[in-house]
N, CA, C and O of each residue as an XYZ file, in Angstrom:
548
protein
N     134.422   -103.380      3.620
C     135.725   -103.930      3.678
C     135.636   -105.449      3.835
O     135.076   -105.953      4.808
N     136.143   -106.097      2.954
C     136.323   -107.511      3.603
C     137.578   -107.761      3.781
O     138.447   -106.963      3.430
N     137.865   -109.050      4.424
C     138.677   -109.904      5.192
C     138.544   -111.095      4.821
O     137.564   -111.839      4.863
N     140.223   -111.342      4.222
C     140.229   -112.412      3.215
C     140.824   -113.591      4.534
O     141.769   -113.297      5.266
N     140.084   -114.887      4.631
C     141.134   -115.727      5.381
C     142.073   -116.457      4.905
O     141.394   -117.129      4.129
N     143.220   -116.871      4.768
C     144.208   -117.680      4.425
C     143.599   -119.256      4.714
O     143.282   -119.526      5.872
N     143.485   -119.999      3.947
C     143.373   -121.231      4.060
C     144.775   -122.098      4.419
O     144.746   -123.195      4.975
N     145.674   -121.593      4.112
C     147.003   -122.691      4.231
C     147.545   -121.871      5.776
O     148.132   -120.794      5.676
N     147.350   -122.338      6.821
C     148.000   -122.171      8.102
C     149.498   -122.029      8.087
O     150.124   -122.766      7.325
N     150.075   -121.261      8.759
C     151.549   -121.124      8.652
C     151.710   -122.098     10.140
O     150.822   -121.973     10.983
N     152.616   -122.847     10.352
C     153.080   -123.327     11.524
C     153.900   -122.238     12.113
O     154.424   -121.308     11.500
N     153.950   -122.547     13.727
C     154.522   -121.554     14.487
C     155.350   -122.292     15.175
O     154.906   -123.185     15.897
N     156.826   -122.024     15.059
C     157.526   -122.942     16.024
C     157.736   -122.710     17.474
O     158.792   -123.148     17.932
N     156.962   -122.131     18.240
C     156.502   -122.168     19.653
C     155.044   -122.647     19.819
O     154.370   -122.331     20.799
N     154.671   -123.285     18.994
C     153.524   -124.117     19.039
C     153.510   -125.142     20.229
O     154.468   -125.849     20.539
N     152.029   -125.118     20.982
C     152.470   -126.329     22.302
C     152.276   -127.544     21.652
O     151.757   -127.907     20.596
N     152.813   -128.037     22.540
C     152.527   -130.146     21.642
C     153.923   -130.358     22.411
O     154.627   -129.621     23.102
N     154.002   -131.593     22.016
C     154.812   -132.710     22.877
C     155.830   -132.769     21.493
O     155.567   -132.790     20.290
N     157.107   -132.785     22.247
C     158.516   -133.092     21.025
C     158.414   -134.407     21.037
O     157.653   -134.998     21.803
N     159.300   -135.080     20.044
C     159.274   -136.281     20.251
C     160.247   -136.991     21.803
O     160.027   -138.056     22.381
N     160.936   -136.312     22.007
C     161.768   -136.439     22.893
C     160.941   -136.619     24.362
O     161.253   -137.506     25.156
N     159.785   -135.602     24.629
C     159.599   -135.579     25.329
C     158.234   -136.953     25.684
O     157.982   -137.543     26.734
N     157.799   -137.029     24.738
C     157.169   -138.223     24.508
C     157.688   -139.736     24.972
O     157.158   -140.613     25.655
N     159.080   -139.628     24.228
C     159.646   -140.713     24.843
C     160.246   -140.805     26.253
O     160.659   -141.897     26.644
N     160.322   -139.635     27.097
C     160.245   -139.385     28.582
C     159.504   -140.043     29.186
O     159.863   -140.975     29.906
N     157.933   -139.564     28.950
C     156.908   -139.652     29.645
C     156.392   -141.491     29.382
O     155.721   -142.104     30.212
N     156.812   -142.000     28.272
C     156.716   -143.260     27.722
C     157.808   -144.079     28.940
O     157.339   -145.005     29.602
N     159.187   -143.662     29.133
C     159.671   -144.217     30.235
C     159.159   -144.241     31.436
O     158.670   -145.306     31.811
N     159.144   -143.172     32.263
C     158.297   -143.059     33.235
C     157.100   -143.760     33.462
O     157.138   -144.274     34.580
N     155.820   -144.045     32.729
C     155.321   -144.769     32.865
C     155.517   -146.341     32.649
O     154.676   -147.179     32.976
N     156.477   -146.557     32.182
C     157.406   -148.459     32.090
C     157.293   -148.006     33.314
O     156.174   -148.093     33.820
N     158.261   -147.483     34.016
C     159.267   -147.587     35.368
C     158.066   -147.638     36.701
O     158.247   -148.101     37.828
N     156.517   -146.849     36.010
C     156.232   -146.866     36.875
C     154.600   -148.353     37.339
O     153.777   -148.721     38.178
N     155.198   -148.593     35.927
C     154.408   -149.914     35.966
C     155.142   -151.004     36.127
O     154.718   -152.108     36.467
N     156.216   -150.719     35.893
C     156.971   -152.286     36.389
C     157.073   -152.074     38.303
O     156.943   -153.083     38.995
N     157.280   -150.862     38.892
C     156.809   -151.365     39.831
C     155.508   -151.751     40.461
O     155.240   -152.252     41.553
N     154.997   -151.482     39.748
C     153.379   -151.851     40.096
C     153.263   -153.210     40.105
O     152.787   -153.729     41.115
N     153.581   -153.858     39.236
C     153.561   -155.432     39.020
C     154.435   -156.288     39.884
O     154.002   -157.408     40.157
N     155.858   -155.848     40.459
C     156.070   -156.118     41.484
C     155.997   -156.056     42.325
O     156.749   -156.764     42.993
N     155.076   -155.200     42.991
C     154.058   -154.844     44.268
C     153.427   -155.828     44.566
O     153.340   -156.358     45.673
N     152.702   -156.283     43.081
C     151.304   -156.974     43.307
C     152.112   -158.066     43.329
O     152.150   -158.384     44.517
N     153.029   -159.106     42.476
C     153.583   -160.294     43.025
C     153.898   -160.548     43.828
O     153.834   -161.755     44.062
N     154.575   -159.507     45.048
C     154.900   -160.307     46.288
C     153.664   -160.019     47.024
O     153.844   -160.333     48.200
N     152.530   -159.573     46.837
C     151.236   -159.798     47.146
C     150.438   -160.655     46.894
O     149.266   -160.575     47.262
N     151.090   -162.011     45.965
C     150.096   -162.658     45.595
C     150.875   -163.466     45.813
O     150.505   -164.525     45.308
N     152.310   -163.601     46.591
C     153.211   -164.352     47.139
C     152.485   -164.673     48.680
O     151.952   -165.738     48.992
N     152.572   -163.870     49.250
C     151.952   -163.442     50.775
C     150.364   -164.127     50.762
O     149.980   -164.863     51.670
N     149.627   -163.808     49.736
C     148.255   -164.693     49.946
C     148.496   -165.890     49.667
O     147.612   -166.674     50.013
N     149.723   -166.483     48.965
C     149.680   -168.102     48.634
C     150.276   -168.714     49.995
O     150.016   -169.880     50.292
N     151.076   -167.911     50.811
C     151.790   -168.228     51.909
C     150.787   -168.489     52.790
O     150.595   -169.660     53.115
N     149.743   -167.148     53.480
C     148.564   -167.663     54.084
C     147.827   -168.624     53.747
O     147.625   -169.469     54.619
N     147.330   -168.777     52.701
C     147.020   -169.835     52.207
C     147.206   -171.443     52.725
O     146.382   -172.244     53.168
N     148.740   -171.554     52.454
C     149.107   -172.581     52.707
C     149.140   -172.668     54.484
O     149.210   -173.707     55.141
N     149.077   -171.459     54.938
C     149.609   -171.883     56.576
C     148.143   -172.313     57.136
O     148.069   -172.871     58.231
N     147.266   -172.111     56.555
C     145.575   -171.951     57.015
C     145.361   -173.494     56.434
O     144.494   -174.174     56.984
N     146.253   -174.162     55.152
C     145.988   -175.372     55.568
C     146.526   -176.238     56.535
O     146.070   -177.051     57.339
N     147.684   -175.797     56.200
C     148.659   -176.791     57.476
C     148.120   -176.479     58.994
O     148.351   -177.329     59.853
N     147.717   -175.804     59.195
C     146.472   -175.587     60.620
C     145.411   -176.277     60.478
O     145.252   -176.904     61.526
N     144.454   -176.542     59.622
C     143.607   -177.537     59.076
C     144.064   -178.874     59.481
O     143.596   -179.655     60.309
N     145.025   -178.954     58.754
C     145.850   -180.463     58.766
C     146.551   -180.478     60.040
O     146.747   -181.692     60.099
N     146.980   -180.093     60.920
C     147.006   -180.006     62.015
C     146.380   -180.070     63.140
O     146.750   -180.809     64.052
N     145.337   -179.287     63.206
C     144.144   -179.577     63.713
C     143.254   -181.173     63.594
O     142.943   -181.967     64.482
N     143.087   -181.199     62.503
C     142.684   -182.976     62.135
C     143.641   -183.996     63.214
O     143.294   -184.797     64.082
N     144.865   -183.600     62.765
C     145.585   -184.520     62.858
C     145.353   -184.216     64.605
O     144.590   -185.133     64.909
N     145.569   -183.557     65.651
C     145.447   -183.605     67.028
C     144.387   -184.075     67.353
O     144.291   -184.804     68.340
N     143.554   -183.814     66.729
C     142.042   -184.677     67.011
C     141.720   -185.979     67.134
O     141.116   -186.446     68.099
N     142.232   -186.803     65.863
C     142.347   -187.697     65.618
C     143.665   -188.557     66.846
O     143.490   -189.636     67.411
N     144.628   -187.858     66.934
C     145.423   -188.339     67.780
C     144.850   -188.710     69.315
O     144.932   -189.707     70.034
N     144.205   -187.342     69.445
C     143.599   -187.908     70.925
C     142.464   -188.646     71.092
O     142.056   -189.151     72.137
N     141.973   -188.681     69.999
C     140.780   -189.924     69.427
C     141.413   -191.421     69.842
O     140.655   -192.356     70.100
N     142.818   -191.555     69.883
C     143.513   -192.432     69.463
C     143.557   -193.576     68.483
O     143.890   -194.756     68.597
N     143.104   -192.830     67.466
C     143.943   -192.818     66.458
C     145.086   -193.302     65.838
O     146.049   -192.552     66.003
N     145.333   -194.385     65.123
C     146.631   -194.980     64.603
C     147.046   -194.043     63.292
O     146.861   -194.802     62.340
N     147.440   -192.976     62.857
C     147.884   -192.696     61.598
C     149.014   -192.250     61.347
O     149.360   -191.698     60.303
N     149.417   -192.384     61.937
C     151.027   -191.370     61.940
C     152.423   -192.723     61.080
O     152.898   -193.781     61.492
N     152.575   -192.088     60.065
C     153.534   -192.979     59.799
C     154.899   -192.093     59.808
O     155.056   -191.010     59.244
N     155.952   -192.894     60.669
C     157.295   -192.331     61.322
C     157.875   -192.210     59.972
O     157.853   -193.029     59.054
N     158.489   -190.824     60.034
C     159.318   -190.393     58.747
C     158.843   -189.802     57.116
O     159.548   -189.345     56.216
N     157.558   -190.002     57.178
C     156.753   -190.049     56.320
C     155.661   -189.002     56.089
O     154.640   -189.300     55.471
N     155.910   -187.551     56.673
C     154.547   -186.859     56.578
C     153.461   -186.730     55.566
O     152.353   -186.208     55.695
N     154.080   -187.399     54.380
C     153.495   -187.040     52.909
C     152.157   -188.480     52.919
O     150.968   -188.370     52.622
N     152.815   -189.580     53.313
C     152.012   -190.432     54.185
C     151.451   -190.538     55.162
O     150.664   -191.482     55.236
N     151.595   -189.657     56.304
C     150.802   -189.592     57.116
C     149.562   -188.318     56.815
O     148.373   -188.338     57.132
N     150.189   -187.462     56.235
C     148.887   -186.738     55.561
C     148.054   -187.615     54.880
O     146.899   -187.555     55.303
N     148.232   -188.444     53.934
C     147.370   -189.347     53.130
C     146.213   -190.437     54.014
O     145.088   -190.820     53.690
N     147.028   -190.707     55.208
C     146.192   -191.450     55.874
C     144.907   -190.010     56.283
O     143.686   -190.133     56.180
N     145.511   -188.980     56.653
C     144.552   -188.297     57.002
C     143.347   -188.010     55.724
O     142.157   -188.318     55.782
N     143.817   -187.562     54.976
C     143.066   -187.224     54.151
C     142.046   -188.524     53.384
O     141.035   -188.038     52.878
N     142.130   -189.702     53.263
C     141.288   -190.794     53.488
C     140.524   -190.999     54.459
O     139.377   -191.414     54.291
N     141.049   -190.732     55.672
C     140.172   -190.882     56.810
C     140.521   -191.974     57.519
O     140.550   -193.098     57.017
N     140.749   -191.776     58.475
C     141.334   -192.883     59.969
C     140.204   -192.698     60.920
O     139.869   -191.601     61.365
N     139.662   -193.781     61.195
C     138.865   -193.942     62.568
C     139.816   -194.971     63.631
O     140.628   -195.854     63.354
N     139.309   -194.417     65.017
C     139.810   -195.017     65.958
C     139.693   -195.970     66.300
O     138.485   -195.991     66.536
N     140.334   -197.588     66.722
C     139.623   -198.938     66.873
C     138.664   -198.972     68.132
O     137.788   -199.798     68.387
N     139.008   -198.004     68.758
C     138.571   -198.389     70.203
C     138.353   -196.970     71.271
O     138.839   -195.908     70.883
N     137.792   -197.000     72.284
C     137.393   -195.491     72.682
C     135.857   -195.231     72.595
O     134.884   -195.910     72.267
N     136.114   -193.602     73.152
C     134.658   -193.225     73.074
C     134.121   -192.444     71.338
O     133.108   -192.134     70.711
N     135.460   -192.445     71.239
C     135.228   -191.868     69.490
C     135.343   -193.473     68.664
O     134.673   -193.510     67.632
N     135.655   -194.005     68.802
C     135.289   -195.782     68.140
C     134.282   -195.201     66.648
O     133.177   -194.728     66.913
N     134.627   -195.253     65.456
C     133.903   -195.615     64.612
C     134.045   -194.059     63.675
O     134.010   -194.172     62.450
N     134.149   -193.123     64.075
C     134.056   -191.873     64.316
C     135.367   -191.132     63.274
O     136.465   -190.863     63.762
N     135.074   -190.898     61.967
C     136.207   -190.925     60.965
C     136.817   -189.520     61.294
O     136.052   -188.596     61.570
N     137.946   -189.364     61.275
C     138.489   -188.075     61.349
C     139.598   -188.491     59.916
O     140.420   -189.325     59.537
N     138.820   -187.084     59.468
C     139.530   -186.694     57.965
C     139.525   -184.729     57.630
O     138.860   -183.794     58.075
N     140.685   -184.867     56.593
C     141.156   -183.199     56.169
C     139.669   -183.097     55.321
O     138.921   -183.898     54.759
N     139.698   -181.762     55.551
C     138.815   -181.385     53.685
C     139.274   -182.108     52.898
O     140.096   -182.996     53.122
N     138.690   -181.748     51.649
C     139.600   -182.172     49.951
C     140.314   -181.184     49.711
O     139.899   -180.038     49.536
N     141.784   -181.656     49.675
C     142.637   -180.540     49.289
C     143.153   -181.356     48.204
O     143.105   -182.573     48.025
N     143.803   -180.139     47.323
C     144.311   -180.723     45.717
C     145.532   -181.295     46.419
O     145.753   -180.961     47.583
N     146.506   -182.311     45.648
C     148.045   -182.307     45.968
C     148.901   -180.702     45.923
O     149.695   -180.341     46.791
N     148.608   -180.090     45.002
C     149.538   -178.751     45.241
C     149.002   -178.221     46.459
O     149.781   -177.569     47.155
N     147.817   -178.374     46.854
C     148.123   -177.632     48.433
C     148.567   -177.958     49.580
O     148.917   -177.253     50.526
N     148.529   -179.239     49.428
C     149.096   -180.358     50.925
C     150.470   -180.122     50.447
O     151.245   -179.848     51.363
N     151.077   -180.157     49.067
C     152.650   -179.669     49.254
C     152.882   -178.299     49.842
O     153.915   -178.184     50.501
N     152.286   -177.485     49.749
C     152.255   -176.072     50.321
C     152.259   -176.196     51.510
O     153.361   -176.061     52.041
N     151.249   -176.451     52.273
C     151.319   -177.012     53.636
C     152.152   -177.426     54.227
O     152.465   -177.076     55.365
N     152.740   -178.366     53.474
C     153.934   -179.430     54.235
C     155.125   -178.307     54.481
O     156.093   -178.705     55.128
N     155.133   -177.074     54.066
C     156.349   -176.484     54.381
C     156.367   -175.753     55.978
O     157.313   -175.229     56.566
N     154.922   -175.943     56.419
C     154.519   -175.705     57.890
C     154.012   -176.574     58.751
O     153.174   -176.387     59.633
N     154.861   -178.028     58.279
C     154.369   -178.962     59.044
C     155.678   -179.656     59.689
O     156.638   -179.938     58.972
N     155.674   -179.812     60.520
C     156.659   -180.576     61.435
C     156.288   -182.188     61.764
O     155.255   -182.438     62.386
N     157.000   -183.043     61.407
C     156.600   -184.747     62.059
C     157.234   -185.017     62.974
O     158.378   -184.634     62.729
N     157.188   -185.439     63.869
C     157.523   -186.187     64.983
C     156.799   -187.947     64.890
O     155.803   -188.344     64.287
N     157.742   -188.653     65.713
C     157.410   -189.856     65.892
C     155.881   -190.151     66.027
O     155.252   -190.996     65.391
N     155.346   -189.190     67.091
C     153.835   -189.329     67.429
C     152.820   -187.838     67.066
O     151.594   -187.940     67.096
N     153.169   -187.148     66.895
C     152.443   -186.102     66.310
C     152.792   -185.244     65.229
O     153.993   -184.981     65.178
N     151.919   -184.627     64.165
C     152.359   -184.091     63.050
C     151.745   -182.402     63.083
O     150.692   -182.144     62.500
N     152.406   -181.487     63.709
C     152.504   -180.229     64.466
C     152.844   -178.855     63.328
O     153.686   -178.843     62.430
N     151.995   -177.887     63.676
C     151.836   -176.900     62.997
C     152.867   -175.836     62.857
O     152.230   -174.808     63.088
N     153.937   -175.544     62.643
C     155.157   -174.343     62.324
C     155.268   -173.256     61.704
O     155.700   -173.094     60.563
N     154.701   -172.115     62.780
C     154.517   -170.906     61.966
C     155.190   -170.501     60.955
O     154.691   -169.805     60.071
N     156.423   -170.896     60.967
C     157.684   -170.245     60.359
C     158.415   -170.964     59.495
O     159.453   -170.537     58.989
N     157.767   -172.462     59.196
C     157.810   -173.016     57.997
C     158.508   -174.589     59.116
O     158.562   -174.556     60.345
N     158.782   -175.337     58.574
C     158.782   -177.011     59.678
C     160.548   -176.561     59.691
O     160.761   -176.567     60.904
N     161.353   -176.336     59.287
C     162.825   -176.529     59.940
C     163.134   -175.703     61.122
O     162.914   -174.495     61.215
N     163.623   -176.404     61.945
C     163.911   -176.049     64.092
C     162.252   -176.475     64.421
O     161.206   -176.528     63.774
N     162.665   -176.724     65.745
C     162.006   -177.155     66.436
C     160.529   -176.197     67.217
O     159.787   -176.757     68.024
């Protein structure tokens, strides 16, 4: 006895596979679930630019108290963007036991000392670190 096979397949319409419909489901769902993904990660890469900047303005803060009790002339009234600059050149003290003795920031680019400055507070005589960004006291 033989057994002839059919070469031309009949389709079966309970065949599994994906409709088109349902395709374009699963095509949404994954948008929806990648667009939140990407906004996850931006205000995550918001939050590291924030540390960032507060770890300099502590830097620059730090300098700057040092130098102050060094005594230190750098502070220009009204001016933090200038009195950072003196820092970041380097101010030595005229006189004292630190006499000669340069107190200066790292090298920071300008975009990061602007970053900074949003956690920096000036005062007449000291230029002070603000967790919570320099406006109130």
């Amino acid at each position: 006895m033989k057994i002839s096979v059919n070469p031309i397949r009949k389709t079966c319409p309970s065949a599994s596979g994906l409709s088109l419909m349902e395709l374009l489901i699963a095509i949404f769902v994954l948008a929806v679930l990648i667009q939140i993904a990407i906004m996850a990660m931006g205000s995550t890469r918001q939050a590291a630019e924030d540390q960032k900047d507060k770890r300099n303005a502590q830097e620059i803060a730090s300098v700057a108290a040092m130098a102050s009790a060094a005594g230190a002339n750098f502070i220009v009234p009204g001016n933090a963007q200038a009195t950072i600059a003196n820092l970041r050149d380097g101010i030595a003290p005229a006189t004292g036991a630190f006499r000669g003795r340069t107190f200066r920031i790292p090298s920071m680019q300008d975009a990061e000392i602007q970053g900074a400055l949003r956690f920096l507070a000036l005062s007449d005589t000291i230029l002070q670190y603000r967790m919570n960004g320099s406006s109130g006291p």
